[in-house]
C-alpha positions in Angstrom: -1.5 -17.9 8.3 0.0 -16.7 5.2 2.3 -13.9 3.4 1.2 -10.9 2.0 2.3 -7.8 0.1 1.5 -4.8 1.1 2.2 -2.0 -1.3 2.3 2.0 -1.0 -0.2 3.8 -3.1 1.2 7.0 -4.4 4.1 6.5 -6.3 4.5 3.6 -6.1 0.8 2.1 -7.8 -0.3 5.3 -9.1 1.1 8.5 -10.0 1.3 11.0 -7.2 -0.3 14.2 -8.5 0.3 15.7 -4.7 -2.6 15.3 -2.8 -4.2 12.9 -5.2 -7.4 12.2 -5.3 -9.0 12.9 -8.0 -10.7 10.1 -10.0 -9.8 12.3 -13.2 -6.1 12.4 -12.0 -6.3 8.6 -12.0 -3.2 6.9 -14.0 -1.7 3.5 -13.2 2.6 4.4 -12.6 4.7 2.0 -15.2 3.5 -1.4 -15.2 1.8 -1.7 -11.8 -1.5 -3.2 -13.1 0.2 -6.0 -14.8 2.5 -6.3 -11.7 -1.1 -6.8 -9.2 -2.3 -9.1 -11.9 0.4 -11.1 -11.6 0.2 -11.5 -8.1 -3.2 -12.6 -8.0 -2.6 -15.3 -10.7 -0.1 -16.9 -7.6 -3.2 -15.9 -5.0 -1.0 -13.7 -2.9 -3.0 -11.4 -0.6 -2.6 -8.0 -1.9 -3.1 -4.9 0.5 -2.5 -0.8 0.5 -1.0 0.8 2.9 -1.3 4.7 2.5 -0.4 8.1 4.2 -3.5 10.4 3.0 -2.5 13.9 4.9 -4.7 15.5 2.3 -7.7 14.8 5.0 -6.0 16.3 7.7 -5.0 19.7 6.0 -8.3 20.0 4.6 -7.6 19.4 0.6 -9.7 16.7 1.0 -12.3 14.1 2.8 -12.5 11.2 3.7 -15.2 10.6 1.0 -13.0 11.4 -1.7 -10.5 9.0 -0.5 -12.8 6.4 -0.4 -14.3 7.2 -4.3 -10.6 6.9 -5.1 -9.6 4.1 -3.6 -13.0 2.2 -5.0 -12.0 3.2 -8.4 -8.4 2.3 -8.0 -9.9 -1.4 -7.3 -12.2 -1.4 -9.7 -9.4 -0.9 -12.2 -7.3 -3.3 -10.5 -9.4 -6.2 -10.8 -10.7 -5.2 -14.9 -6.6 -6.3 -15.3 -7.3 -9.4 -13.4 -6.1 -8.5 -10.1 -6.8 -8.1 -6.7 -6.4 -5.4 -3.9 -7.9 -7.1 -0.7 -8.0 -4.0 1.7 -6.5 -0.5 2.1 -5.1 0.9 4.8 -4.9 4.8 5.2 -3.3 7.2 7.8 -5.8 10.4 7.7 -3.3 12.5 10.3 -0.7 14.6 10.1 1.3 15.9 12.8 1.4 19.3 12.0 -2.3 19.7 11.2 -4.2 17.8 14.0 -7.7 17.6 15.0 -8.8 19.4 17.7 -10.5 16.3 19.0 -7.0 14.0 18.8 -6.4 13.2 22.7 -3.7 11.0 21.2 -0.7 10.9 19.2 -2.1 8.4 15.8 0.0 4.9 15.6 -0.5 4.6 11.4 1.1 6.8 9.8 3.7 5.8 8.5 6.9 5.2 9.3 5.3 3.4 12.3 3.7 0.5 11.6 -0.1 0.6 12.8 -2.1 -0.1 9.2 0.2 -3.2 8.7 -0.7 -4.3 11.9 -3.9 -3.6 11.8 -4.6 -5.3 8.4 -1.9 -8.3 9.4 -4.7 -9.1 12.4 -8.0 -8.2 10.5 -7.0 -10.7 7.7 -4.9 -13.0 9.7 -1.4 -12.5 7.7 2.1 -13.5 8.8 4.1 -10.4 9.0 7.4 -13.0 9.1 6.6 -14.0 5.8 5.0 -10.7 4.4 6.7 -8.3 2.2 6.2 -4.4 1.8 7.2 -2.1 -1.1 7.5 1.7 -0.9 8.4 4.9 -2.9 9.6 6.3 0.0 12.2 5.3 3.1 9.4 5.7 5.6 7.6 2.6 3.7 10.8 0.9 4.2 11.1 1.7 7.9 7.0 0.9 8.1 7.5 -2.5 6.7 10.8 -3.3 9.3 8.9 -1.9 12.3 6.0 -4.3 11.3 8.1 -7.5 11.5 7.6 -7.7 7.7 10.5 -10.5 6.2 11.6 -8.2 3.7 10.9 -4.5 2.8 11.5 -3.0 -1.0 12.2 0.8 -2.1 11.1 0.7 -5.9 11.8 4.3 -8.2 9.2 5.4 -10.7 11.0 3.4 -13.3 11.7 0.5 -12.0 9.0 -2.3 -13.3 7.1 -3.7 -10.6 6.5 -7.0 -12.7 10.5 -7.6 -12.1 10.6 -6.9 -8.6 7.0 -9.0 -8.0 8.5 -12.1 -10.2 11.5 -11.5 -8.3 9.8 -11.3 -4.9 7.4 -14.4 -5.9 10.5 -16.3 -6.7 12.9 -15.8 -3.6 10.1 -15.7 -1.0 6.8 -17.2 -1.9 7.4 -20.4 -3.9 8.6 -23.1 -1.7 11.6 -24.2 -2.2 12.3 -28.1 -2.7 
């Protein structure tokens, strides 16, 4: 089994225009693209972990998600790189279904859609690392098991911390 990163999406990949979903609201946040590019040129499994409480309070659906999500791909691998799956939490605790019998393990800050994509795609969580916008990414990635967990602002480039990350953690060291 191997390492992964997992990544937020909003914020953190893309900018957040609250609730975003919109294919027209679709922009790539600072150097992102290049930073997912890079990644794939070292074949490290790339995945998306993603709170979407837009579904649950109705601003929303699923489908729209999912046209989103295809598109953020799509633009992802025209800058030569790769997203391998995405993860999303559809709940939110203060708007929940009538049908939910029981309280949802994914979003995050627990750590059910790292867990769930660590056993679909076989990945060591001990040698995985996430990165986040937001503390609850942080706490995510730590409640997963994942070796090292990174909180990046808007500004910071994402091709420094990923060289940085590539560097320290995924090239073996002789």
């Amino acid at each position: 089994m191997t390492g992964a990163i997992f990544f937020d999406r909003d914020n953190t990949l893309v900018k957040d225009h609250g609730y975003t979903w919109k294919i027209s609201d679709f922009a790539f946040l600072s150097d992102s693209a290049e930073a997912l590019a890079f990644l794939h040129s070292y074949k490290i499994p790339v995945f998306i972990v993603t709170n979407q409480s837009g579904i649950a309070r109705g601003y929303f659906d699923e489908a729209d998600m999912f046209k989103y999500n295809k598109h953020l791909t799509k633009q992802v691998a025209l800058r030569g790189g790769n997203i391998w799956d995405i993860a999303y939490c559809p709940h939110h605790p203060d708007y929940p279904e009538k049908t939910d019998t029981i309280k949802c393990d994914c979003r995050k800050p627990l750590p059910g859609m790292i867990k769930m994509i660590s056993y679909k795609w076989q990945v060591d969580l001990n040698k995985s690392i996430m990165i986040g916008d937001k503390e609850t990414d942080i706490q995510a990635g730590k409640a997963a098991g994942c070796l090292k967990s990174f909180l990046i602002k808007r500004t910071e480039s994402r091709v420094d911390l990923c060289k940085l990350i590539i560097s320290k953690y995924f090239i073996e060291k002789t």
